[in-house]
C-alpha atoms as an extended CHARMM CRD file, in Angstrom:
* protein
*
       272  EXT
         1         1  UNK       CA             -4.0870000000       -9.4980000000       26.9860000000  PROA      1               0.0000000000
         2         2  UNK       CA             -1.1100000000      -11.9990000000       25.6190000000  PROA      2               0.0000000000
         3         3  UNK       CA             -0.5490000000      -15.4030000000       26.9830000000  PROA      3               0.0000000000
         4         4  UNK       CA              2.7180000000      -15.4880000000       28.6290000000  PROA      4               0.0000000000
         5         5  UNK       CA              4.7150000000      -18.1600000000       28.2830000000  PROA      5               0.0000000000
         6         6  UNK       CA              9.1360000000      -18.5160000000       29.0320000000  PROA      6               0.0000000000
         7         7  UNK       CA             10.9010000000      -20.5980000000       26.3880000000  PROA      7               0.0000000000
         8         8  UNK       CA             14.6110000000      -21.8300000000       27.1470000000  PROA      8               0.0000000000
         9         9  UNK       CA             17.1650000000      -22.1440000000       24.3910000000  PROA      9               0.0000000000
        10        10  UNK       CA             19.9680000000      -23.6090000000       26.3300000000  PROA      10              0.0000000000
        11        11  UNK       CA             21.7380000000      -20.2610000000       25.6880000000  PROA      11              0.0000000000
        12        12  UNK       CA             18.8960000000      -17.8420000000       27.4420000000  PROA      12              0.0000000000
        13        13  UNK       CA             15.3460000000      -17.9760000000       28.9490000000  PROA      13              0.0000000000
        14        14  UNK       CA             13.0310000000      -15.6520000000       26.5710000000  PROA      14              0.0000000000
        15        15  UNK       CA              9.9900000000      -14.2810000000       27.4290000000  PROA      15              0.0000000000
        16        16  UNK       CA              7.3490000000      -14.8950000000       24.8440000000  PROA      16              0.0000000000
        17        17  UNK       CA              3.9310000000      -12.8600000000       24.6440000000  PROA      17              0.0000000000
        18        18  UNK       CA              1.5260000000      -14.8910000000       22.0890000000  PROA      18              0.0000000000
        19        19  UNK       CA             -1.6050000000      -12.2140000000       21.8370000000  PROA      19              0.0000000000
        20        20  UNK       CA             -2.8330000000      -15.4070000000       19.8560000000  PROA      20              0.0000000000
        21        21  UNK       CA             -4.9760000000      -15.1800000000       17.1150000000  PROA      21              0.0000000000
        22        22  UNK       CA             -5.5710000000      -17.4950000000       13.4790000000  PROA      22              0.0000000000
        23        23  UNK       CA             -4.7000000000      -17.2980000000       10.3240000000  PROA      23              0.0000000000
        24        24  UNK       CA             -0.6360000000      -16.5660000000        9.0460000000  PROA      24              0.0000000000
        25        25  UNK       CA              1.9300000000      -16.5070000000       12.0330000000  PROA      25              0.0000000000
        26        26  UNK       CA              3.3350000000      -12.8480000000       12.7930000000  PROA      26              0.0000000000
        27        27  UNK       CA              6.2850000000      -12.7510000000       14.5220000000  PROA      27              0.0000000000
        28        28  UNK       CA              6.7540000000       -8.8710000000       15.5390000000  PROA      28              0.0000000000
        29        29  UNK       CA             10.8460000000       -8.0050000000       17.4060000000  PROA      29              0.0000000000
        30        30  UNK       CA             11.6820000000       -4.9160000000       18.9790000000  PROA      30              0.0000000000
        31        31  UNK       CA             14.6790000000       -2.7530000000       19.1360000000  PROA      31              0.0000000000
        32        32  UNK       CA             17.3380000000       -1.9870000000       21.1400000000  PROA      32              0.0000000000
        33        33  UNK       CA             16.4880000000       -1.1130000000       25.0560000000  PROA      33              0.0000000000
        34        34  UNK       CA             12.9570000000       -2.0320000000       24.1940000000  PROA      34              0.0000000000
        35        35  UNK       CA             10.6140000000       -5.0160000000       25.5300000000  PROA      35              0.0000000000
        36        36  UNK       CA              7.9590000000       -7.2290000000       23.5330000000  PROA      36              0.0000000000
        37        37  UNK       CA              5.2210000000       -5.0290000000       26.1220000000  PROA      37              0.0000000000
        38        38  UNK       CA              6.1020000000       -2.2040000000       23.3050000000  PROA      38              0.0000000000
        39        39  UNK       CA              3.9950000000       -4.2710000000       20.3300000000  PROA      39              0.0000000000
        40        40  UNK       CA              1.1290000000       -4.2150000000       22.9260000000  PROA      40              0.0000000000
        41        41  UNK       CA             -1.4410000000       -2.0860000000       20.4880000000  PROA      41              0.0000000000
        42        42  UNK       CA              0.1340000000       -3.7090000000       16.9820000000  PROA      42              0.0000000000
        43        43  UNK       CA             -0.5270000000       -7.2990000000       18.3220000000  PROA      43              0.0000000000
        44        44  UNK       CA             -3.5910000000       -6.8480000000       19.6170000000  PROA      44              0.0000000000
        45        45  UNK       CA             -4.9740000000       -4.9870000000       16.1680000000  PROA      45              0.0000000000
        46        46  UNK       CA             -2.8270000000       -7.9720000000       14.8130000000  PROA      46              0.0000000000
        47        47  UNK       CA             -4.0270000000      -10.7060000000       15.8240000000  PROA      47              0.0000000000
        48        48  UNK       CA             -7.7590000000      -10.3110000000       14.3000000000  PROA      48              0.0000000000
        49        49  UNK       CA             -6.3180000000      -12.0730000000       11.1530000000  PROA      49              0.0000000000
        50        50  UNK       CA             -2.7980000000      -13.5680000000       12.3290000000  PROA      50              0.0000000000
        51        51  UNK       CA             -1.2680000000      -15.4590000000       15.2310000000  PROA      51              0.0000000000
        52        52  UNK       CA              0.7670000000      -13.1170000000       16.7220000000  PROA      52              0.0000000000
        53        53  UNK       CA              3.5890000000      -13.4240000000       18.8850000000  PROA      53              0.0000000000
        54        54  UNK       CA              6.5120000000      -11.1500000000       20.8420000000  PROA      54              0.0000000000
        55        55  UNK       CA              9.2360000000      -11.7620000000       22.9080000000  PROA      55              0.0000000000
        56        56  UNK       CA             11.9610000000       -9.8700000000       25.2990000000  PROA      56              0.0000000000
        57        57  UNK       CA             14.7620000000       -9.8750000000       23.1890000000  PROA      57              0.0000000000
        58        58  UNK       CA             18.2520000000      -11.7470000000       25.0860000000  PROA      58              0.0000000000
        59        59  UNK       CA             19.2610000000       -8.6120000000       27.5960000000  PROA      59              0.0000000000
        60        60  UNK       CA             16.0560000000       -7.2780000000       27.0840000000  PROA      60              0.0000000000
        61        61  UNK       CA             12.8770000000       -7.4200000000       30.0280000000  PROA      61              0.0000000000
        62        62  UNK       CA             12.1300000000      -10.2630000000       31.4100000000  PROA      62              0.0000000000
        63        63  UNK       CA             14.6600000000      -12.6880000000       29.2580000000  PROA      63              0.0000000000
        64        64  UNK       CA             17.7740000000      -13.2230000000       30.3910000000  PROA      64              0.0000000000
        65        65  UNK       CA             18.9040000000      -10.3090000000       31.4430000000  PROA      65              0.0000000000
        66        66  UNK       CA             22.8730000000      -10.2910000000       31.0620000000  PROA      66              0.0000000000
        67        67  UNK       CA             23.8250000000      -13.1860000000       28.0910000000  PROA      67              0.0000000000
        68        68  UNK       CA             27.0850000000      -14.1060000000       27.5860000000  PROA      68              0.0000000000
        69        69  UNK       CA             26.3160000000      -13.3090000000       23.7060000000  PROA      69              0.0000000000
        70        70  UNK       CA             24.8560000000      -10.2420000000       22.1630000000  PROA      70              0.0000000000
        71        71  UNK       CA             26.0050000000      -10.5300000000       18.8800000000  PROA      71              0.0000000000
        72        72  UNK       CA             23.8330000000      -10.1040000000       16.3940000000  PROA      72              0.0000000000
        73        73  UNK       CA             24.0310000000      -13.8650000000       15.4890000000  PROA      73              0.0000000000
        74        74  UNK       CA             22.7170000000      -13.9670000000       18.9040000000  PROA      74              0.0000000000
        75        75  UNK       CA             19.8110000000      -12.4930000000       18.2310000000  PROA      75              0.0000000000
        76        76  UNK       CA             19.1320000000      -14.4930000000       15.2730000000  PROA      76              0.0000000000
        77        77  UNK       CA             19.5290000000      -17.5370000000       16.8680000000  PROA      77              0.0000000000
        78        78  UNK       CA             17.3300000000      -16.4810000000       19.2500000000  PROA      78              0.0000000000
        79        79  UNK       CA             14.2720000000      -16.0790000000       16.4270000000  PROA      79              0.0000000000
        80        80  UNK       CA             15.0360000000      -18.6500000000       15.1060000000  PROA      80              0.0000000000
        81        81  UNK       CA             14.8540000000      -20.8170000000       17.8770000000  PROA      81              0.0000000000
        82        82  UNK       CA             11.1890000000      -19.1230000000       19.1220000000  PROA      82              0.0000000000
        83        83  UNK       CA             10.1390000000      -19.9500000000       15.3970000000  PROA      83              0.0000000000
        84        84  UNK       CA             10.9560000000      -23.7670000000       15.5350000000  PROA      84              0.0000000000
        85        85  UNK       CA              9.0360000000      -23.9380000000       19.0910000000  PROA      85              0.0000000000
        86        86  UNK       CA              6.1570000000      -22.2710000000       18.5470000000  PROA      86              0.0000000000
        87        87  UNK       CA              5.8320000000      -23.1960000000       14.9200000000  PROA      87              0.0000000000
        88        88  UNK       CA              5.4540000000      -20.3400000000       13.2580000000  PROA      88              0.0000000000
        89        89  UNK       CA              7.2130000000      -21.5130000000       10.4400000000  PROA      89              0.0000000000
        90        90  UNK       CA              6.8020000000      -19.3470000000        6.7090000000  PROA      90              0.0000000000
        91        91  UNK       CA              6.2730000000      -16.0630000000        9.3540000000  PROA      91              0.0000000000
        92        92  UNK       CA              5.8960000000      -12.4630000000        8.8120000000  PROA      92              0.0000000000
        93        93  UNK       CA              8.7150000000      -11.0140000000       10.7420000000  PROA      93              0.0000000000
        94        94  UNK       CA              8.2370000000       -7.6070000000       11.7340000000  PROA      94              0.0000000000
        95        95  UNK       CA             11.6860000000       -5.9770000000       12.9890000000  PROA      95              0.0000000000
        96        96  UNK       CA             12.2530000000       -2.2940000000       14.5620000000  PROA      96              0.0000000000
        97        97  UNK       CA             15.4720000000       -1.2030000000       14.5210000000  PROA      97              0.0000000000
        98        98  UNK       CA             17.6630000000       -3.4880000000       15.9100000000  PROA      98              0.0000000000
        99        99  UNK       CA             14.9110000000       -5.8600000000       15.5960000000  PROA      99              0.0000000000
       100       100  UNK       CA             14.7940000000       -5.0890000000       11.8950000000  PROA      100             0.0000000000
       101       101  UNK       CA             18.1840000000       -5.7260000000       11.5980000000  PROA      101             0.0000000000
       102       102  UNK       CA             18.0330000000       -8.8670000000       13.1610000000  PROA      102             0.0000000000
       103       103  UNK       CA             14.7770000000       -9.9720000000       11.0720000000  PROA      103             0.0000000000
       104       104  UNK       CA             16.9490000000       -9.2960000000        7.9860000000  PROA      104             0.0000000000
       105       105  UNK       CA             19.4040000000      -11.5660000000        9.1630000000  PROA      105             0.0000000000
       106       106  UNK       CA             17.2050000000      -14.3290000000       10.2040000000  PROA      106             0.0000000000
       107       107  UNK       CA             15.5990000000      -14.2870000000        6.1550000000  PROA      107             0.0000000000
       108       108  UNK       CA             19.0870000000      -14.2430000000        4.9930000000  PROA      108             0.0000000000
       109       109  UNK       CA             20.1730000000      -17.1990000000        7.1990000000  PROA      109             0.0000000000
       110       110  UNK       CA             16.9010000000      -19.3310000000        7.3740000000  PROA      110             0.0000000000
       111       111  UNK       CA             14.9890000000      -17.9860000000        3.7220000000  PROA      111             0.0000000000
       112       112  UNK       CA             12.9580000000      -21.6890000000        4.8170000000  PROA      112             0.0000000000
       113       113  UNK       CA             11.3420000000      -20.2540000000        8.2220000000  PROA      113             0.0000000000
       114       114  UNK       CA             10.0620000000      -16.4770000000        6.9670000000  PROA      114             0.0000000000
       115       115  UNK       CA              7.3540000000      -16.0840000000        4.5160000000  PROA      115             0.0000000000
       116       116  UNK       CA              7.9620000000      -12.4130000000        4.7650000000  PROA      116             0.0000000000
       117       117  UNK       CA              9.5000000000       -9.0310000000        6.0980000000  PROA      117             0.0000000000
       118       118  UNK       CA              8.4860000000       -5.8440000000        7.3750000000  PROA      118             0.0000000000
       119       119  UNK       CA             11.4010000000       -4.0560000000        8.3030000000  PROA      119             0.0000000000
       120       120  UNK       CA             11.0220000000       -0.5350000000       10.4000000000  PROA      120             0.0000000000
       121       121  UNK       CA             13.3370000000        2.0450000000       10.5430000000  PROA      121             0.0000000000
       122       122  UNK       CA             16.3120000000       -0.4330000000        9.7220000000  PROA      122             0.0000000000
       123       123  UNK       CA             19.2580000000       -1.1060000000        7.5340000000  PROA      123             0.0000000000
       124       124  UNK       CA             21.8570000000       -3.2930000000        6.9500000000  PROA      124             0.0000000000
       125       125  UNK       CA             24.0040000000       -0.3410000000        6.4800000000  PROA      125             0.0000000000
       126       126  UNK       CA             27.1500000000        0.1070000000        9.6130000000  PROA      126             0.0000000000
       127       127  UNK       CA             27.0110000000        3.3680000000       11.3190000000  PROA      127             0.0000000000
       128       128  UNK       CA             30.3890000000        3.9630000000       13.0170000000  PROA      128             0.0000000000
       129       129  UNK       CA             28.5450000000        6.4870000000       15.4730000000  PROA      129             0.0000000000
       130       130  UNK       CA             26.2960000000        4.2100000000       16.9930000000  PROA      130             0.0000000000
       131       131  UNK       CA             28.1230000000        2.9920000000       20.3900000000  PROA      131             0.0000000000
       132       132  UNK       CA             28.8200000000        6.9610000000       20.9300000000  PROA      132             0.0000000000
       133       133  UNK       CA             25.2630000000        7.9960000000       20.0800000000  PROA      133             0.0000000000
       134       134  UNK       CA             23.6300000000        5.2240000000       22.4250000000  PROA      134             0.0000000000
       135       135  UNK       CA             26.2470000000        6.1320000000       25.2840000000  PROA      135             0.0000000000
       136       136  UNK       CA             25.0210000000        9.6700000000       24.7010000000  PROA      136             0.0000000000
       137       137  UNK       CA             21.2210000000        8.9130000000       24.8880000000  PROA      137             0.0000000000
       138       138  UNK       CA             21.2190000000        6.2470000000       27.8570000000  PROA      138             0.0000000000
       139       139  UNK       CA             23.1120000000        8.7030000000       29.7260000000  PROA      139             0.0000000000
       140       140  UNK       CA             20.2500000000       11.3020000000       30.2390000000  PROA      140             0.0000000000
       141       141  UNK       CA             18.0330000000        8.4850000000       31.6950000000  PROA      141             0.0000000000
       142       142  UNK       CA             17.6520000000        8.1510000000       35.6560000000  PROA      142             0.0000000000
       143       143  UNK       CA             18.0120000000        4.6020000000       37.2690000000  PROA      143             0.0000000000
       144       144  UNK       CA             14.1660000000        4.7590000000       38.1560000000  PROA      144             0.0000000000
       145       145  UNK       CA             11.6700000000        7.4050000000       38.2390000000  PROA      145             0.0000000000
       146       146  UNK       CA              9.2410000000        7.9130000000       41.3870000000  PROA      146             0.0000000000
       147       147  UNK       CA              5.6620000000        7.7320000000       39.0900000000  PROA      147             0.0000000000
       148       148  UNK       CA              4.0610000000        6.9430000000       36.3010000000  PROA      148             0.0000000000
       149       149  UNK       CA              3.8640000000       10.3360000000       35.8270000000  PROA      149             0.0000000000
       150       150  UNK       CA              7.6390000000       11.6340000000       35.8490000000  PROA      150             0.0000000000
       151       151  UNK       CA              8.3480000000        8.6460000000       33.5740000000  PROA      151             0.0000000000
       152       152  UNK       CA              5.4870000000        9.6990000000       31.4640000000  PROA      152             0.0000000000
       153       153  UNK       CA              6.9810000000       13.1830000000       31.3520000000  PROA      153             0.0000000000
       154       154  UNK       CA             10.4390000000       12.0460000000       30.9830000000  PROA      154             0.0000000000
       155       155  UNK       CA              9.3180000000       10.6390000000       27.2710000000  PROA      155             0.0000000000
       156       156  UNK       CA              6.8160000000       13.2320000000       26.5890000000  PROA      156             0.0000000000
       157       157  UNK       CA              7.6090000000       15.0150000000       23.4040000000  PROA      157             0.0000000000
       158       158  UNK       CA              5.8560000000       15.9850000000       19.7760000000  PROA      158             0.0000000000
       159       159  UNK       CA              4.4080000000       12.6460000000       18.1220000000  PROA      159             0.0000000000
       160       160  UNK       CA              5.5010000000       10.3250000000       21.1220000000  PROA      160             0.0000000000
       161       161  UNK       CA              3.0970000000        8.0500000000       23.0020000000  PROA      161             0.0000000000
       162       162  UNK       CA              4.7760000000        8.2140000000       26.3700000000  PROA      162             0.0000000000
       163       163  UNK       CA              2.6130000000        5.6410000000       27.6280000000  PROA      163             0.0000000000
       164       164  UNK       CA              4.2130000000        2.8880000000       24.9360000000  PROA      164             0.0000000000
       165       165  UNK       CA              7.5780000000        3.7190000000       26.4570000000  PROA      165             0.0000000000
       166       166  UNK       CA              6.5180000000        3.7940000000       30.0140000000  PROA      166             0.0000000000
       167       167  UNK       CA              5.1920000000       -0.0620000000       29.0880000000  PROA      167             0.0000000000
       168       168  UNK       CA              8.7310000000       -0.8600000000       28.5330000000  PROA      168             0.0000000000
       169       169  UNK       CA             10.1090000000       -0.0520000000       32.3760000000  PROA      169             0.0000000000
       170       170  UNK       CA              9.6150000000       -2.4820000000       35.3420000000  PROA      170             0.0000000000
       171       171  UNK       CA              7.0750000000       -1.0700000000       38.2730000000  PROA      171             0.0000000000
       172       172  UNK       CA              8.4840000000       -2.2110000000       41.8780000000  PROA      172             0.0000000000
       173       173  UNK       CA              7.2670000000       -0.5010000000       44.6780000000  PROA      173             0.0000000000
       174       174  UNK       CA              5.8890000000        2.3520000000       42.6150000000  PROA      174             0.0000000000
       175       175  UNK       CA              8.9230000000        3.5480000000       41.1960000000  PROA      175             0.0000000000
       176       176  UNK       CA              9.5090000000        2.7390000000       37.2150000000  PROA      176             0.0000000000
       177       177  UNK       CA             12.9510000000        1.1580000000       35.7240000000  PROA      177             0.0000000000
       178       178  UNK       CA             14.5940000000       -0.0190000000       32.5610000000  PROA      178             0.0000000000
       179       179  UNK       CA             14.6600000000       -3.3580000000       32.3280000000  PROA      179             0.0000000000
       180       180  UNK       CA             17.8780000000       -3.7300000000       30.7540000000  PROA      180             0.0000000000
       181       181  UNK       CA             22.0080000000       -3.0590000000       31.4800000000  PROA      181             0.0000000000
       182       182  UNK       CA             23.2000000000       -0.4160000000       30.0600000000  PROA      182             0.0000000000
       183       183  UNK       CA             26.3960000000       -1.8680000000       29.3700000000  PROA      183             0.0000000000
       184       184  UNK       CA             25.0850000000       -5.0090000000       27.2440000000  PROA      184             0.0000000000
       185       185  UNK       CA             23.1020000000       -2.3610000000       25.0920000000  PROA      185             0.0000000000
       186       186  UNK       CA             26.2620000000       -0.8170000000       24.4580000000  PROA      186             0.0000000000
       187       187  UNK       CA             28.1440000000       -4.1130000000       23.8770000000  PROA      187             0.0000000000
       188       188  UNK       CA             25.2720000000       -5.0720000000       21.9190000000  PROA      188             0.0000000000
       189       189  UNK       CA             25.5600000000       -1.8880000000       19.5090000000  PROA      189             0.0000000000
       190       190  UNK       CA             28.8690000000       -2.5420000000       18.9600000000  PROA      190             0.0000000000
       191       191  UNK       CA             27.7180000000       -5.1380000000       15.7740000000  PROA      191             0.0000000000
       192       192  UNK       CA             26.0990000000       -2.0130000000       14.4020000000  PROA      192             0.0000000000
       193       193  UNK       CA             29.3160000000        0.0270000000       14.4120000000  PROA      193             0.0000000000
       194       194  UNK       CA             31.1270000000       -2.3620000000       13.5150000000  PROA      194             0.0000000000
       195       195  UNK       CA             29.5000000000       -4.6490000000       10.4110000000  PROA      195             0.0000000000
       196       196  UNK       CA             27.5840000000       -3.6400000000        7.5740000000  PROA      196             0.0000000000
       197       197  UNK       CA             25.4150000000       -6.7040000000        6.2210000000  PROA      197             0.0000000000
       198       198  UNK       CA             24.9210000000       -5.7540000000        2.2590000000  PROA      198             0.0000000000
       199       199  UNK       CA             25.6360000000       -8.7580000000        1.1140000000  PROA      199             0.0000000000
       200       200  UNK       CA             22.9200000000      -10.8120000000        3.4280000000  PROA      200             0.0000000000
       201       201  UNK       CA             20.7140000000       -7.9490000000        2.7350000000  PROA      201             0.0000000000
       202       202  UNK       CA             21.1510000000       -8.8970000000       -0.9980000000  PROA      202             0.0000000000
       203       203  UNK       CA             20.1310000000      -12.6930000000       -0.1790000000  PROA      203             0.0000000000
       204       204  UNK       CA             16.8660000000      -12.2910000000        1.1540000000  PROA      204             0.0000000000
       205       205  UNK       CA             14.4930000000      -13.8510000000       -1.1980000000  PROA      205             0.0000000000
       206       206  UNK       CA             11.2100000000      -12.9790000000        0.7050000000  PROA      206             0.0000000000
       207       207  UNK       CA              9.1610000000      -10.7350000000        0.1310000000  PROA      207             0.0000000000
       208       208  UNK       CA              9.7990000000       -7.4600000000        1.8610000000  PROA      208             0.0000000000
       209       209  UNK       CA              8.2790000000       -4.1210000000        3.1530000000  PROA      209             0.0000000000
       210       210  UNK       CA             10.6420000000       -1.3220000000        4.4100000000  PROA      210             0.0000000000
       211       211  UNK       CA              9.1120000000        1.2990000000        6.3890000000  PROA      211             0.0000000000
       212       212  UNK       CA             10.8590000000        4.3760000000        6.9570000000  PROA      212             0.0000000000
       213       213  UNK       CA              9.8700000000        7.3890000000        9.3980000000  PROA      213             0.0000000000
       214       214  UNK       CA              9.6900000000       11.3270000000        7.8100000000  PROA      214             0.0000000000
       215       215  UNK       CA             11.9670000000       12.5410000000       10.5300000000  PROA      215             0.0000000000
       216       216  UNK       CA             13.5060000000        8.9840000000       11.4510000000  PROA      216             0.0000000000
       217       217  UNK       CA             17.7520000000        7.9950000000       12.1570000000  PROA      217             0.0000000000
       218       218  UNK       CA             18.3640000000        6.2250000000        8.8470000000  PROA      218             0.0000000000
       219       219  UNK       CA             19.3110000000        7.8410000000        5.5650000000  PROA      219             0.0000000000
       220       220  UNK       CA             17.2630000000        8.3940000000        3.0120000000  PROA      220             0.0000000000
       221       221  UNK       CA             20.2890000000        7.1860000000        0.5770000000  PROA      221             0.0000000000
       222       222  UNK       CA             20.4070000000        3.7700000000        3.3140000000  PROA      222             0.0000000000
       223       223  UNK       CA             17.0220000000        2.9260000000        1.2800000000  PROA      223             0.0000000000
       224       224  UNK       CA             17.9810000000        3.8520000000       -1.7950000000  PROA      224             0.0000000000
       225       225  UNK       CA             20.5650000000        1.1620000000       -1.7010000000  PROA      225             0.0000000000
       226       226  UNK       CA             18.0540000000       -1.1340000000       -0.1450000000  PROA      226             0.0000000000
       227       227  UNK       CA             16.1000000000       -1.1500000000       -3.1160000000  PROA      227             0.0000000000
       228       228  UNK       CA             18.4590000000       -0.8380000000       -5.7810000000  PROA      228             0.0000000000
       229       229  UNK       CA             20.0320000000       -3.9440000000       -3.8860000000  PROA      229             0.0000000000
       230       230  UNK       CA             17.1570000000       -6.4670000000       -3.1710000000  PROA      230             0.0000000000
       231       231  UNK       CA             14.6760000000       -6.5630000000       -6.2100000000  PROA      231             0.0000000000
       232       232  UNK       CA             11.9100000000       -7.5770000000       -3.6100000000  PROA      232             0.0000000000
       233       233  UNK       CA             11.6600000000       -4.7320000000       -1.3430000000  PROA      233             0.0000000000
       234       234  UNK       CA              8.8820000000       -1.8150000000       -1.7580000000  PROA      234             0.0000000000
       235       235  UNK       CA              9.5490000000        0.9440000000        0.5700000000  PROA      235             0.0000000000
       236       236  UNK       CA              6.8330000000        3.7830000000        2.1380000000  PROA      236             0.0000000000
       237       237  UNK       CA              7.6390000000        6.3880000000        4.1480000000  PROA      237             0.0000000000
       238       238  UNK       CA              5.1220000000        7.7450000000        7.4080000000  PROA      238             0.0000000000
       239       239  UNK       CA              5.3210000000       11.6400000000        7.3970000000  PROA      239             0.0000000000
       240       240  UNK       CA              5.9680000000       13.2040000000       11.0700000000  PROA      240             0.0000000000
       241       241  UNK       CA              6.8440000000       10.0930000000       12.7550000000  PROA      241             0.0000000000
       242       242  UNK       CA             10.5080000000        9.5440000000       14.2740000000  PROA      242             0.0000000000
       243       243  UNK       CA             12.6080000000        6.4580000000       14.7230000000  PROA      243             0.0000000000
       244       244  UNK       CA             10.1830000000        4.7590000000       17.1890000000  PROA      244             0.0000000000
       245       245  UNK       CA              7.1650000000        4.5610000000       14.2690000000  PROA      245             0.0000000000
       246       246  UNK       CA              5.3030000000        1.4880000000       15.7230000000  PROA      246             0.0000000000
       247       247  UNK       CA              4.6720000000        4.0870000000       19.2330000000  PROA      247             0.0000000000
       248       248  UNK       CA              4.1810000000        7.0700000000       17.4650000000  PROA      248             0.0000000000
       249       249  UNK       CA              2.4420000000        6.3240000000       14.0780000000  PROA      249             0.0000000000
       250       250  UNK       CA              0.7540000000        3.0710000000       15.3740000000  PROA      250             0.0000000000
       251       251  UNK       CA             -2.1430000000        3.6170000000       12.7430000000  PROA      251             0.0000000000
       252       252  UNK       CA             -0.5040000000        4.3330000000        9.7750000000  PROA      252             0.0000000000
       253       253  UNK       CA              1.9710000000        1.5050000000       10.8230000000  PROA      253             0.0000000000
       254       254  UNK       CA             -1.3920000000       -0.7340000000       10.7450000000  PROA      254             0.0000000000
       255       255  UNK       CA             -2.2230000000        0.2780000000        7.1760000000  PROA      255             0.0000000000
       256       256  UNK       CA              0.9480000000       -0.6180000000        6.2630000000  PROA      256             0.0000000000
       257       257  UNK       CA              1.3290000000       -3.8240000000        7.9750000000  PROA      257             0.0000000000
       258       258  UNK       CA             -3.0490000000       -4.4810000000        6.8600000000  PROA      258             0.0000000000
       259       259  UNK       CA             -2.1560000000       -3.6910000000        2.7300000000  PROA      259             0.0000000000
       260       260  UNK       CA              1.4110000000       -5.9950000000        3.1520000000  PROA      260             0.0000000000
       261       261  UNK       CA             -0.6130000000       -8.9780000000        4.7130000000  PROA      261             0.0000000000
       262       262  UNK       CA             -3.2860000000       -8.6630000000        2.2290000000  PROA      262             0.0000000000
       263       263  UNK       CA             -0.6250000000       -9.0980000000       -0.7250000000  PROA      263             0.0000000000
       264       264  UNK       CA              1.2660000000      -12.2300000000        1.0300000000  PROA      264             0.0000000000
       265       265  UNK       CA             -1.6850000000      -14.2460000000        2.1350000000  PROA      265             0.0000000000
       266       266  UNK       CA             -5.4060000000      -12.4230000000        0.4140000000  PROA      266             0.0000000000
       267       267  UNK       CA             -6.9750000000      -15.5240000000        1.5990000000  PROA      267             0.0000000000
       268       268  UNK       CA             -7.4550000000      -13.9550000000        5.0380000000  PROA      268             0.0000000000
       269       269  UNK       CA             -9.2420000000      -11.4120000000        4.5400000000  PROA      269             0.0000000000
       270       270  UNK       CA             -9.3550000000       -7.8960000000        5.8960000000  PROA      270             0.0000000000
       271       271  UNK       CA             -8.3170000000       -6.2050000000        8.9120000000  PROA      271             0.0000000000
       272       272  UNK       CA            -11.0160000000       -3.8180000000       10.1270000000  PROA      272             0.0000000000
């Protein structure tokens, strides 16, 4: 179980989940339509040799639910603010998707605050498709589902943990929801059809780990560039996993995450 705890950055009220934990601070953000309930099994594997903390995202769960911001600025401000007050200062950020994108930022802007990167199916790259494609997808999912089950069955699928996703919806009175508007996910998207963010991507000076997914969104020639760009990136690639790796490759995520952690801070010794 986390600690919860609600931090207020006189723009938003964030819900923070600190599964606690010693040793180097691990700050882990989701993606887009997500909650911080989605690092559930990573934090708790996590936090045997790191503090470890998540938190709803501005729009996102239990955080403020519609901002009058969701720039991508936004949501760096937003980490960086849950950095300064929980001092996790010279962090491992670990960013999914939109979170990735947003952990890139934050090294870019703040190279003082993160000690490293682990960025997951993400790229700094702009994908002019993206407010379409999310329009597409969040218009095949019902308001609420009436169980556990139907929502488990809604996300069933080859490789997929339904369960992680089912974490992610609300339970009132038995029946499952988002916990999010679809509108400010589609306002928020907009940053990622709109802006590309090479040039930040080219300032980040820590050391990073890009994880891509066999059968993932991004292309292949997205991390090419990524490499080619930023002299202290590796990349890996998890075969048979899709966009959501952290939910459906959770173990070779932690091997990953285990080898990265041992290279940035070998002083802490193993994760079994």
């Amino acid at each position: 179980m986390a600690d919860v705890r609600f931090l207020d950055t006189g723009e938003v009220r964030l819900r923070c989940l600190d599964f606690g934990g010693s040793g180097p601070p691990v700050l882990l953000l989701h993606g887009l339509c997500g909650t911080a309930d989605e690092w559930a099994e990573v934090g708790t594997w996590l936090r045997d040799r790191a503090h470890v903390v998540a938190f709803d995202q501005r729009g996102h769960g239990q955080s403020t639910r519609r901002p009058g911001d969701v720039s991508q600025q936004a949501f760096v401000r937003d980490a960086a603010s849950v950095i300064a007050s929980l001092n996790l200062v010279d962090a491992i950020v670990v960013g999914q998707s939109m979170g990735g994108r947003t952990a890139l930022l934050l090294a870019a802007a703040h190279p003082h605050v993160v000690g490293g990167l682990v960025l997951i199916e993400a790229s700094p790259a702009q994908n002019p498709a993206a407010v379409e494609s999310l329009g597409q997808l969040l218009a095949k999912w019902p308001s609420s589902f009436g169980s556990r089950k139907e929502a488990e069955g809604f996300f069933a699928g080859p490789g997929l943990t339904a369960a992680a996703y089912v974490a992610n919806l609300a339970e009132d009175d038995g029946r499952f929801r988002p916990q999010f508007d679809a509108d400010v996910m589609l306002e928020a998207i907009h940053d990622v059809a709109d802006s590309d963010y090479w040039d930040w991507w080219k300032r980040v000076q820590a050391p990073t780990l890009v994880v891509g997914a066999e059968n993932g969104t991004i292309p292949r020639t997205d991390y090419a560039r990524m490499l080619m760009r930023n002299q202290n990136a590796t990349f890996r690639e998890i075969g048979g996993a899709g966009h959501d790796v952290h939910l459906e490759r959770p173990e070779e995520l932690k091997d990953l995450v285990a080898q990265f952690l041992d290279e940035r801070v070998p002083q802490a010794g193993g994760l079994s």
